[in-house]
C-alpha positions as CSV (number, residue, x, y, z in Angstrom):
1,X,0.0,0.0,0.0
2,X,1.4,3.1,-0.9
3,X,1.4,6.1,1.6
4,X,-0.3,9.4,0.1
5,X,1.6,12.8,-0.2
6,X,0.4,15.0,3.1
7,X,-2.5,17.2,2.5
8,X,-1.8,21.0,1.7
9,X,-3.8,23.9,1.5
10,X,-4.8,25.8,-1.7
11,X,-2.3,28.7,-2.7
12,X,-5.2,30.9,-2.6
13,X,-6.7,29.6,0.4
14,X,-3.3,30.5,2.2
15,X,-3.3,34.2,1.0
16,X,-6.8,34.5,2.4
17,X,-5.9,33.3,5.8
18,X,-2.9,35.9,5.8
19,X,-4.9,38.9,4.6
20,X,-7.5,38.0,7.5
21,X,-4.3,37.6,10.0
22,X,-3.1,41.1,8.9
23,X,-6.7,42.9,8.9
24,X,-6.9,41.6,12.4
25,X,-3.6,42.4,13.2
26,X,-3.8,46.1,12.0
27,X,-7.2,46.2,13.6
28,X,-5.5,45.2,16.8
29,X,-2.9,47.7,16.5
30,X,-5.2,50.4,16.0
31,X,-7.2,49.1,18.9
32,X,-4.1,49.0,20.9
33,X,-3.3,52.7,20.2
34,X,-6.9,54.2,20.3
35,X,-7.0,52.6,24.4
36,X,-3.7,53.7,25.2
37,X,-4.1,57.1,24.0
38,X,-7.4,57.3,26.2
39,X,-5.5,56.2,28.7
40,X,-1.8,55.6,29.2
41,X,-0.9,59.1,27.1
42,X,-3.9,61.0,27.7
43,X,-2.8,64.8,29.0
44,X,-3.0,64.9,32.7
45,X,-2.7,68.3,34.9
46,X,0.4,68.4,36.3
47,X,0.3,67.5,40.5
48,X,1.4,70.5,43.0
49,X,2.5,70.0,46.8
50,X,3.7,72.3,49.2
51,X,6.3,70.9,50.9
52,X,8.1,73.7,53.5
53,X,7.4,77.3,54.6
54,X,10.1,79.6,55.9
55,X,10.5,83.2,56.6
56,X,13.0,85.2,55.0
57,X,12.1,89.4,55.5
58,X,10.2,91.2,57.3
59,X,9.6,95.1,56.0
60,X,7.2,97.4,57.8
61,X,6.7,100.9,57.4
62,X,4.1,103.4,59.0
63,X,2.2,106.4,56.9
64,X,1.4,109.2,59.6
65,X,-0.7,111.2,57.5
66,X,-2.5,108.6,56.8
67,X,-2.6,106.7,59.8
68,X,-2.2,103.4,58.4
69,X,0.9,101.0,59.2
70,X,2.3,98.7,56.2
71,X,3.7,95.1,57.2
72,X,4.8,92.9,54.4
73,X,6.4,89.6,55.0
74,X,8.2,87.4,53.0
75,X,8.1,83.5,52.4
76,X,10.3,81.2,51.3
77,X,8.3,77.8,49.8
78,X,9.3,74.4,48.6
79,X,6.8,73.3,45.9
80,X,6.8,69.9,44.7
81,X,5.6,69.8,40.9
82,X,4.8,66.2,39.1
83,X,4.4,65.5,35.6
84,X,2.5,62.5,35.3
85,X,2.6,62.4,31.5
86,X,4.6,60.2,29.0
87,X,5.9,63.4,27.5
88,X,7.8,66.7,28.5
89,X,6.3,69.6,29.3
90,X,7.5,73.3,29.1
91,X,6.0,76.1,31.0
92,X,7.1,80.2,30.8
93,X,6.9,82.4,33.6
94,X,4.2,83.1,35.9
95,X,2.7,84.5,38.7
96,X,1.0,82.8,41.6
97,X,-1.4,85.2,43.7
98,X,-2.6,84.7,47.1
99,X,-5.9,85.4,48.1
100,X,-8.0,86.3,51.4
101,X,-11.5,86.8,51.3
102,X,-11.4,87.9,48.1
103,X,-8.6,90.5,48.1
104,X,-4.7,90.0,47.5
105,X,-2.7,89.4,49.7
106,X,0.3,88.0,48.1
107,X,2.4,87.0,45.1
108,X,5.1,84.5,44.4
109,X,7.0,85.0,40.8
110,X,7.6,81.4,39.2
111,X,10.2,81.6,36.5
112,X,10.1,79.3,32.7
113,X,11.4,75.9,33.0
114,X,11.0,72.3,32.0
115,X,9.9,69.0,33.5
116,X,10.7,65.4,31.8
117,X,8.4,62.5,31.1
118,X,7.1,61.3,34.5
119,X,9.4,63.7,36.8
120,X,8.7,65.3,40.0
121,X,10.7,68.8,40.1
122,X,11.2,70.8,42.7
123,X,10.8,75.1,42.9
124,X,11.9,77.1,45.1
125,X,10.0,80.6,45.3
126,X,9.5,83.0,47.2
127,X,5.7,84.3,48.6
128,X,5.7,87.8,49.0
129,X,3.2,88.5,52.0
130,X,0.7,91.7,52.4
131,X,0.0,90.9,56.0
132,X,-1.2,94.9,56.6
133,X,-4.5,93.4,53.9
134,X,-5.2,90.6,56.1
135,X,-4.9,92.4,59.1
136,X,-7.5,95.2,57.5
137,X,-10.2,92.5,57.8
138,X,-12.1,92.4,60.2
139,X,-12.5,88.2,60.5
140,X,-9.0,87.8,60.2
141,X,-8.7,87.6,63.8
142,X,-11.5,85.7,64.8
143,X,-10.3,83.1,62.2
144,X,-6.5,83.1,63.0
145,X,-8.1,82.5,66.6
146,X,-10.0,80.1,65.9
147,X,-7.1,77.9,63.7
148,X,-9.0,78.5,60.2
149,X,-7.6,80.6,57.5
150,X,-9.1,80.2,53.8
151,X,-6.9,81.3,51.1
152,X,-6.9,81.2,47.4
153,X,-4.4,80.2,45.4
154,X,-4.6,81.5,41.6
155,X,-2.2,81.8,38.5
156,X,-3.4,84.9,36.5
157,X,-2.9,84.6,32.9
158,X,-2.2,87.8,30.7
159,X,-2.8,87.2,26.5
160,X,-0.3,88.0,24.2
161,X,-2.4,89.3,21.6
162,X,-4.7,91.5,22.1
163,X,-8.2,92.9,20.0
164,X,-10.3,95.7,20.6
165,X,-13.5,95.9,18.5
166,X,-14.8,98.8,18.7
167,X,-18.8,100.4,18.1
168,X,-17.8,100.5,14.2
169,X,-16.7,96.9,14.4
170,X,-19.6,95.6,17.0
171,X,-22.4,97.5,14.7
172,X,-20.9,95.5,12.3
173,X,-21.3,92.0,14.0
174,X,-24.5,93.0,15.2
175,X,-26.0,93.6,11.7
176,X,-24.1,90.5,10.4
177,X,-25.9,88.5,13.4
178,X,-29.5,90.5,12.8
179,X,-28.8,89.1,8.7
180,X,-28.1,85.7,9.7
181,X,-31.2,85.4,12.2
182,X,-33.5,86.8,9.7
183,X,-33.1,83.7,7.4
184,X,-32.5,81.2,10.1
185,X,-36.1,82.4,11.8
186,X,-37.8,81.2,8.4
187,X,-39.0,79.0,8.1
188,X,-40.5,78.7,12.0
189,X,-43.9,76.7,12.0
190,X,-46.5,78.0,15.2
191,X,-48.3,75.0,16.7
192,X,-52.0,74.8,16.0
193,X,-54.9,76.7,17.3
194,X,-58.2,76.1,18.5
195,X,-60.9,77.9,20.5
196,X,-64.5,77.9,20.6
197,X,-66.1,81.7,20.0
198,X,-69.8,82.9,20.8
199,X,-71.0,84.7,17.4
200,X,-74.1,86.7,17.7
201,X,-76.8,85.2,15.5
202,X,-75.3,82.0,14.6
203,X,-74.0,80.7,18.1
204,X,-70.9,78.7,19.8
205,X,-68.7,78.5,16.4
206,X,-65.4,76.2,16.8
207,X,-62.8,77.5,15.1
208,X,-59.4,76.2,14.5
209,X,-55.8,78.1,12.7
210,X,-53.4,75.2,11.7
211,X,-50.3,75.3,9.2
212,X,-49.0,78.7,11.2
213,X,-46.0,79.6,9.7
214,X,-43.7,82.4,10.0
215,X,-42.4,82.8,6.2
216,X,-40.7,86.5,6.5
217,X,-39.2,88.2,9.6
218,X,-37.6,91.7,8.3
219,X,-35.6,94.2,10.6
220,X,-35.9,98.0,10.0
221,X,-33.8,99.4,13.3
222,X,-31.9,97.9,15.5
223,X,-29.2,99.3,18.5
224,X,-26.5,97.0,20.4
225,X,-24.7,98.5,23.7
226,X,-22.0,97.2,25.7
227,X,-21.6,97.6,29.6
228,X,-21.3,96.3,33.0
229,X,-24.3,94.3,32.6
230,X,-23.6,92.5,29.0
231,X,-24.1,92.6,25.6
232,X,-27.7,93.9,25.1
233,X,-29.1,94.0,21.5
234,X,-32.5,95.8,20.8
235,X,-34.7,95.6,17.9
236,X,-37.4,97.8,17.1
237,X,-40.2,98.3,14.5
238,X,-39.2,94.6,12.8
239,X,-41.8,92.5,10.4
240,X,-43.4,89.7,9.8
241,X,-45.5,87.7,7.6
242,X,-47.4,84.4,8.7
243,X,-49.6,82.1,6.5
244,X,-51.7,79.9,8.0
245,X,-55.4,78.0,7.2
246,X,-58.8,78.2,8.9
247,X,-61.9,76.8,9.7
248,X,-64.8,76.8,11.3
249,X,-68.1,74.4,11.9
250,X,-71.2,74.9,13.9
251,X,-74.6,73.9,14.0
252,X,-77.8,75.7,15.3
253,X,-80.9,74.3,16.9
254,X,-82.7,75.8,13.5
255,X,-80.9,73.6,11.3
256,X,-79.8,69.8,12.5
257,X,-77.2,69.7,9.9
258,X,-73.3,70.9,10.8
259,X,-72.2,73.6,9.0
260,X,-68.6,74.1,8.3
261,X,-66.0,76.3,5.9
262,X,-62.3,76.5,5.5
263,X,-60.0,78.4,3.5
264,X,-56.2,80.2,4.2
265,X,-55.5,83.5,5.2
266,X,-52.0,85.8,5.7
267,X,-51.2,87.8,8.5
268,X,-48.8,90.8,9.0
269,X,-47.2,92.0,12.4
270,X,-45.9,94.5,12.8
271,X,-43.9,96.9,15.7
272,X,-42.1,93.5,16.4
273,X,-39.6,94.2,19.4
274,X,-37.4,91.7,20.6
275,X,-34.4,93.0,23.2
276,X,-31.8,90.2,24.4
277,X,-28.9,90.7,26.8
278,X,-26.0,88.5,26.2
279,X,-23.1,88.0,28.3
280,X,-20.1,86.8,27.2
281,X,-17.2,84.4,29.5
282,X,-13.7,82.5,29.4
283,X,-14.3,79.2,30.0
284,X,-11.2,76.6,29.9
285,X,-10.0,78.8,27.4
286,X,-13.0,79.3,24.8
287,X,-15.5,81.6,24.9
288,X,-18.5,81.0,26.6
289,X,-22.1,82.7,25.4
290,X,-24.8,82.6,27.5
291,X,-28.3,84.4,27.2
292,X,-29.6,86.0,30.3
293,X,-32.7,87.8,28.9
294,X,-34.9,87.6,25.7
295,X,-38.1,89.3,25.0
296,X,-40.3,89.6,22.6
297,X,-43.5,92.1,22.4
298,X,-46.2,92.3,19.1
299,X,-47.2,95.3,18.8
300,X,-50.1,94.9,15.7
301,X,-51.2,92.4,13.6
302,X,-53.4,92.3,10.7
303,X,-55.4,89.5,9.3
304,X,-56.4,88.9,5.5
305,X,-58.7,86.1,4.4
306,X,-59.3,84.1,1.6
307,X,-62.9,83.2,1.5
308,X,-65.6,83.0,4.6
309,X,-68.3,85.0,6.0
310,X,-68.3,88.4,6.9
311,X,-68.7,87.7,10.0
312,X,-66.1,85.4,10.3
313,X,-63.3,87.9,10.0
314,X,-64.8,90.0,13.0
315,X,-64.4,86.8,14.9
316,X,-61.4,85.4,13.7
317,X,-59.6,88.5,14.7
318,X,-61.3,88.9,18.6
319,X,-60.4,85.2,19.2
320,X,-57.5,84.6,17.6
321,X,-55.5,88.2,17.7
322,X,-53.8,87.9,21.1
323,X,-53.5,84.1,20.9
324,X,-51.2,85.0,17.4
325,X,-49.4,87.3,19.1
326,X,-48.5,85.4,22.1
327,X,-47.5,82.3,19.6
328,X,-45.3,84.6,17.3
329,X,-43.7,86.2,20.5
330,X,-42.9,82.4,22.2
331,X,-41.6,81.0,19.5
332,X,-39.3,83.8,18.2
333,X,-37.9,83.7,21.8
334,X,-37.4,80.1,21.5
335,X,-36.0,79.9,18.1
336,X,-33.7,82.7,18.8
337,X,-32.6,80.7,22.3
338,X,-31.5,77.7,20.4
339,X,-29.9,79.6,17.9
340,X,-27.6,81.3,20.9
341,X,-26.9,77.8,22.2
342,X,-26.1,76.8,18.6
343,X,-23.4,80.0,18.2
344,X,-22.2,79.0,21.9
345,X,-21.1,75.6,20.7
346,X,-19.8,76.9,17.6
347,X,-17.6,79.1,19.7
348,X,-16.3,76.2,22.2
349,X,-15.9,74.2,19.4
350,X,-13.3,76.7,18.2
351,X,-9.7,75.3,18.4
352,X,-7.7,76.2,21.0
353,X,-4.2,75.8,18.5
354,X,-4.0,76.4,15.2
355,X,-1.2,75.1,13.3
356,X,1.1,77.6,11.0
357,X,3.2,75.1,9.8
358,X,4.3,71.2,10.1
359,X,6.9,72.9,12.5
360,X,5.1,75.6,14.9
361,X,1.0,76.1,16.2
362,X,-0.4,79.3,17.2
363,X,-2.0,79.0,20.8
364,X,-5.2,80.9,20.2
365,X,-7.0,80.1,23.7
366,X,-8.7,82.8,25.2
367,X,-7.1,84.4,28.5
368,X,-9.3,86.4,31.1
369,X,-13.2,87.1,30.5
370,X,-13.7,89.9,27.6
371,X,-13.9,93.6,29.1
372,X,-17.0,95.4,27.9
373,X,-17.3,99.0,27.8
374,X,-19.6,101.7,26.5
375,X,-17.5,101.9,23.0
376,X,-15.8,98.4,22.5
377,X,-15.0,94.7,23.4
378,X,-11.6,93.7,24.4
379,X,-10.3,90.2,23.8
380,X,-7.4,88.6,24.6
381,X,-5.9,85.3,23.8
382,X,-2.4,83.3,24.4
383,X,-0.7,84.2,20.9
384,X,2.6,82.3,21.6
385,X,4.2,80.0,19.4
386,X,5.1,76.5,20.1
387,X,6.6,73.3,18.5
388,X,4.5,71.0,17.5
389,X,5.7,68.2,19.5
390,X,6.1,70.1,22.8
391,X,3.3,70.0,25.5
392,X,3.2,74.1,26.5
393,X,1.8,75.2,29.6
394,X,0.5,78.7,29.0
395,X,1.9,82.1,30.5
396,X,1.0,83.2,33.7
397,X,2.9,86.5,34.8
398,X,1.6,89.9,35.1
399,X,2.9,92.0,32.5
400,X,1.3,95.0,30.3
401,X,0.5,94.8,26.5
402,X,2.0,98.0,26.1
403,X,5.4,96.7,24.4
404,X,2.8,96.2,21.1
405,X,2.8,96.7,17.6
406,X,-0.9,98.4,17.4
407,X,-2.9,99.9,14.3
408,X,-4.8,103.0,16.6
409,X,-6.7,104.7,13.7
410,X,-10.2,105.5,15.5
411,X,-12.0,104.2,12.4
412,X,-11.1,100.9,12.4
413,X,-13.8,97.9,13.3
414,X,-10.4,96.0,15.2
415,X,-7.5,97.3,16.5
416,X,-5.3,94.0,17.2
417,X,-2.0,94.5,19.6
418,X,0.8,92.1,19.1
419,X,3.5,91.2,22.1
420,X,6.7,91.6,21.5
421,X,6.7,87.3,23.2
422,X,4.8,86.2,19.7
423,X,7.3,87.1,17.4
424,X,10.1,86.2,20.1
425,X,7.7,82.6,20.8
426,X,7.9,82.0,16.9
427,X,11.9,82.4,16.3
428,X,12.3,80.5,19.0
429,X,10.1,77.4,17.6
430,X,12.3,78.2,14.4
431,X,15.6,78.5,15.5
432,X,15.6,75.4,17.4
433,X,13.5,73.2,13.9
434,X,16.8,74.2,12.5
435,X,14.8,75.8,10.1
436,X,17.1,79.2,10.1
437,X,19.6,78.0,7.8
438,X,19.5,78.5,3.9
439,X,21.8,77.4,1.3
440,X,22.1,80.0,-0.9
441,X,23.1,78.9,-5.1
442,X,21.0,82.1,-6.7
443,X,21.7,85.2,-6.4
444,X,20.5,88.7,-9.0
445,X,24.3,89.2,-9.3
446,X,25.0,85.6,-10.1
447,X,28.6,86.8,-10.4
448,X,29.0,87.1,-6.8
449,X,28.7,83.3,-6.1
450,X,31.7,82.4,-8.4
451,X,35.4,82.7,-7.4
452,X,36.0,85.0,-10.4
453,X,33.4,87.8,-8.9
454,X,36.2,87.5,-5.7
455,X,39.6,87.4,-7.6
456,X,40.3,91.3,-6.7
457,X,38.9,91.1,-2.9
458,X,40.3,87.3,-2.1
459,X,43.4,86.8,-4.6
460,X,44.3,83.8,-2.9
461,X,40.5,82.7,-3.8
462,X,40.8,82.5,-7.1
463,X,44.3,81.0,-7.5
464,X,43.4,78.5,-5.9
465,X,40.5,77.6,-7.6
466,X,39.9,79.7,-10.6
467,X,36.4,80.5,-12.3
468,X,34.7,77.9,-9.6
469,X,30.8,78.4,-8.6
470,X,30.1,78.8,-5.1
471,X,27.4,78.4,-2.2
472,X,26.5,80.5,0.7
473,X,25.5,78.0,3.5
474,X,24.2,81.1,5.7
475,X,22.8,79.8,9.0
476,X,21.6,82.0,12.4
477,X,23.5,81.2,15.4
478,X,21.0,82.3,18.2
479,X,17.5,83.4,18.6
480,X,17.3,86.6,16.7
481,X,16.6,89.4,19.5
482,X,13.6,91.2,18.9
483,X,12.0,94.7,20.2
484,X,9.0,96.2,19.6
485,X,8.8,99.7,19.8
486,X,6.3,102.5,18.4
487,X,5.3,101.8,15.4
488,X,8.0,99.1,14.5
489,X,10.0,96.6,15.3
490,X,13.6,96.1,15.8
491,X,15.2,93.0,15.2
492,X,19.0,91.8,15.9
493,X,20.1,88.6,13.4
494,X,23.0,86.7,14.3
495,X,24.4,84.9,11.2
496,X,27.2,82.6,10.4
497,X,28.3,82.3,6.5
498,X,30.0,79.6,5.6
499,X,31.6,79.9,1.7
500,X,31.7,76.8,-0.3
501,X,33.7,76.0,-3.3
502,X,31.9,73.5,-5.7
503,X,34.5,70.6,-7.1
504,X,33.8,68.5,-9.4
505,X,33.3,65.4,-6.9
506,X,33.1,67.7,-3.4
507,X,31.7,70.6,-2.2
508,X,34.8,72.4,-0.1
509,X,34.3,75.0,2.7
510,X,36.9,77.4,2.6
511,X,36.1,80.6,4.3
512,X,33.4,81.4,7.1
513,X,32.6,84.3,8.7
514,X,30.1,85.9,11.2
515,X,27.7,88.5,10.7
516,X,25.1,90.9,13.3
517,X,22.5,92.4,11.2
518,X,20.5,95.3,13.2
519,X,17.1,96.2,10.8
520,X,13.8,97.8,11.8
521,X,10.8,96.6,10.4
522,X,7.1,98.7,10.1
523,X,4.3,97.4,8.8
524,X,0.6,98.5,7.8
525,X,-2.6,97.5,6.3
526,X,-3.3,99.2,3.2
527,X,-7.2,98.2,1.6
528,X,-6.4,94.6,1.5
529,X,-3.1,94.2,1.6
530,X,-0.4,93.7,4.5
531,X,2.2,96.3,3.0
532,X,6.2,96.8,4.8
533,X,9.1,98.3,5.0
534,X,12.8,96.6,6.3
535,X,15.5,99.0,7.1
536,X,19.4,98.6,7.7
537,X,20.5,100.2,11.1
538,X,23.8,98.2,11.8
539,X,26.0,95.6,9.9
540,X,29.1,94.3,11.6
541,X,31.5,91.4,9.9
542,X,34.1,89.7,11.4
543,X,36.2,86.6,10.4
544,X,36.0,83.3,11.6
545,X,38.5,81.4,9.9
546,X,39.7,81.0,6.3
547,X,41.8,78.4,4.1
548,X,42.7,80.9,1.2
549,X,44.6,83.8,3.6
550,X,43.9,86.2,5.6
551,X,41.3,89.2,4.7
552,X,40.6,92.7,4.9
553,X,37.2,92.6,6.0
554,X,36.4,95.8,5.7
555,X,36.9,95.7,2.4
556,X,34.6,92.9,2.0
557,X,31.8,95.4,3.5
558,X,32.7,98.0,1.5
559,X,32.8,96.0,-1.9
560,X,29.8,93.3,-0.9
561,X,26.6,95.3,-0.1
562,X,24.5,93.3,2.2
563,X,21.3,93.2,0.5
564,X,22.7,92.6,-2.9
565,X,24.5,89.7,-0.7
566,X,21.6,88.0,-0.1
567,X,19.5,88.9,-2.8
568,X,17.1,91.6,-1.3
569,X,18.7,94.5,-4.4
């Protein structure tokens, strides 16, 4: 008996059973990554603990005219900070205040720093202490007496980038809003009607208004102010148009039959007011829109029918007038609630970075609750840069946005102040991409980037290696400095030039010197267009080392300009 070869699957059955182990293994994977990035690497708040007080000045001081005696102490704290996140975080200076009974009391500066993956740090800073506020209260004793003391710990955050819009600009939103509601009211159907009426001569009459609908709502004059109290938006002497159908049936001892009659009919209000006060928060860093009060008041109405008695319009109007009214006013109220909600999770839903490039995001979350005054509404957000990889805490320390670049024309909808820290924030996130380096091959005086252009500055240069193209491998060496002053901005640019010779196999450094590049920069909005001017204050060069001799470089300056160098002529 002969033994039989061993059994062996189909070619193709084999391929399926793989592409079924990799879809399951991919599916795994996924799986694996979606729970541990709901878990294991979701972002956690970073874990504070005070660990030691100490005293380390006391200052006290006593205003006669006044009558008023000033004691400030000051404390030295241990604070424990873990990072309980599989990444690195950074975190720029900040401010943490103190607070009794709703007043400061104290401060304590925390400067920028770092903490690793999973790494406790610890920070040593010092609290300074207003004890002459605490001992202005009048609990403070009965409290310290009794061994409770409630404080409030706080780290105020201060945006970068500032906008003011001001009436021009708010009239502007307001209108844009008043547009936008006037289509989203319309359609808006009215639930139904019915009520039984007494008419003379023909008796109890049942009448019934179904299909109401609000087809047209038009807006004639409307007013938004700004205060203490919110944002309060009035309209006055507004439209509308309703369709809807009627009928009636009734029946009389006279006749034992059931008489009955429909048709449709229009109806236009109008003195339509509706007022709404707004108010407008900071929450987690998005804006927060809540109404606080909405009203809506009919003034007229006036009914046109299509068919019917005389008598039924008489009728139609006592019964039903008021109970119109009263529907049109509810449901404008509601529909214009929902629509609030609905442009309160639009705004949340707003992100809170916004990425300028595969390298840097913009932190665009919104710092403080918006001021409101009687001519304009001030926001404030973040406005630093950051890499993309890096987990950022925001700022926290007190400082003014007056070191701005501003547009403060008075006709303007928004006036937007920049910190000086957002374009500092962004060369920052550059400079350490390595993403302020350039290799230069192109330049309008293409003569400059061969070793002929050089033979009367560099002799050596083109002995050496005669009629050879070159590039300019131009990279910064440090964070450019940067200063914002009225109406510009100054800028300081480290640079180190490298000068390459192109062989025919190799590229060969043979010269490299460093440049500092001082330039003032203004910009402005003309129409549409972001429009600029750069300026040359200061250019100094100086040698770092060269193979073809030793140079003059102050004829270099001299016969090199230093925007026809790079290519700006």
């Amino acid at each position: 008996m002969g033994t039989g070869s061993p059994h062996r699957r189909p070619p193709r059955r084999r391929r399926k059973c793989a592409c079924l182990w990799v879809v399951a293994a991919v599916v795994g994977l996924g799986l694996l990554c979606l729970i541990l990035g709901l878990t294991v690497f979701k972002p956690k708040h970073p874990v504070t603990a005070v660990n030691s007080f100490s005293l380390a000045d006391l200052a006290s001081s006593v205003d006669i005219l006044k009558r008023h005696v000033y004691l400030n102490f000051t404390l030295h704290a241990q604070v424990t900070v873990e990072n309980p996140n599989w990444v690195g975080l950074k975190y720029t200076n900040t401010t943490a205040v103190l607070r009794y009974r709703g007043n400061d009391a104290g401060e304590a500066p925390i400067p920028a720093g770092e903490i690793g993956a999973r790494d406790t740090r610890t920070l040593n800073i010092s609290l300074a202490l207003m004890a002459d506020r605490l001992f202005a209260d009048s609990d403070f004793y009965s409290n310290a007496i009794a061994g409770r003391l409630h404080f409030q710990t706080f780290c105020h955050e201060e945006g970068y980038i500032a906008a003011e819009v001001s009436n021009k600009g708010l009239e502007f939103l307001k209108d844009l809003l008043i547009e936008k509601a006037e289509s989203s009211l319309v359609p808006l159907e009215l639930p139904k009607i019915e009520k039984y009426v007494k008419i003379p001569f023909v008796g109890r009459v049942q009448m019934v208004l179904s299909n109401i609908t609000i087809e047209r709502v038009h807006v004639t004059s409307s007013t938004l102010k700004t205060g203490d109290s919110g944002i309060v938006i009035d309209v006055s002497g507004a439209t509308a148009n309703l369709s809807m159908n009627w009928e009636y049936s009734y029946s009389t001892w006279l006749l034992p039959i059931t008489v009955s009659d429909k048709g449709s009919a229009t109806v236009e209000v109008e003195g339509l007011e509706v007022g709404v006060t707004l108010s407008l928060k900071t929450l987690q860093g998005s804006l927060k829109l809540s109404l606080l009060e909405c009203g809506c008041y009919v003034n007229d109405i006036y009914i046109k029918l299509d068919g019917g008695a005389s008598w039924l319009y008489q009728g139609l109007v006592d019964a039903f007038e008021s109970k119109i009214s009263s529907a049109v006013e509810d449901a404008v109220s509601k529909k214009i609630n929902e629509s609030i909600v609905g442009l309160d999770s639009m705004l949340q839903s707003l992100p809170k970075e916004v990425p300028v490039t595969n390298i840097a995001t913009l932190n665009v979350t919104f710092v403080d609750d918006p001021e409101l005054s009687k001519s304009s509404l001030d926001l404030e957000v973040n406005g630093l840069f950051s890499a993309k990889d890096a987990v950022v805490l925001s700022s926290h320390y007190h400082r003014s946005i007056r070191d701005s670049l501003s547009c403060k024309e008075a006709d303007k909808m928004v006036k937007i102040s920049l910190h000086e820290d957002v374009l500092k924030s962004a060369s920052s996130v550059y400079f350490n991409a390595s993403k302020m380096q350039r290799i230069v091959d192109k330049l309008p005086d293409q003569s400059l980037l061969n070793t002929a252009g050089w033979r009367f500055i560099i002799p050596k240069l083109y002995k050496m290696y005669p009629n050879h193209d070159m590039n300019l491998n131009v990279s910064v060496s440090s964070p450019p400095t940067i200063e914002v002053e009225h109406q510009q901005i100054k800028a300081t640019i480290l640079l180190d030039v490298v000068i390459d010779v192109l062989d025919v196999e190799e590229v060969i450094p043979v010269l490299s010197f460093s440049m500092v590049i001082g330039t003032s920069m203004s910009a402005e909005i003309s129409r549409n267009a972001l429009t600029g001017s750069v300026k040359l204050n200061d250019f100094a060069l100086s040698l770092n080392w060269s193979k073809v001799g030793d140079l003059h470089m102050r004829l270099i300056r001299v016969s090199v300009p230093i925007f026809k160098f790079f290519g700006f002529a």
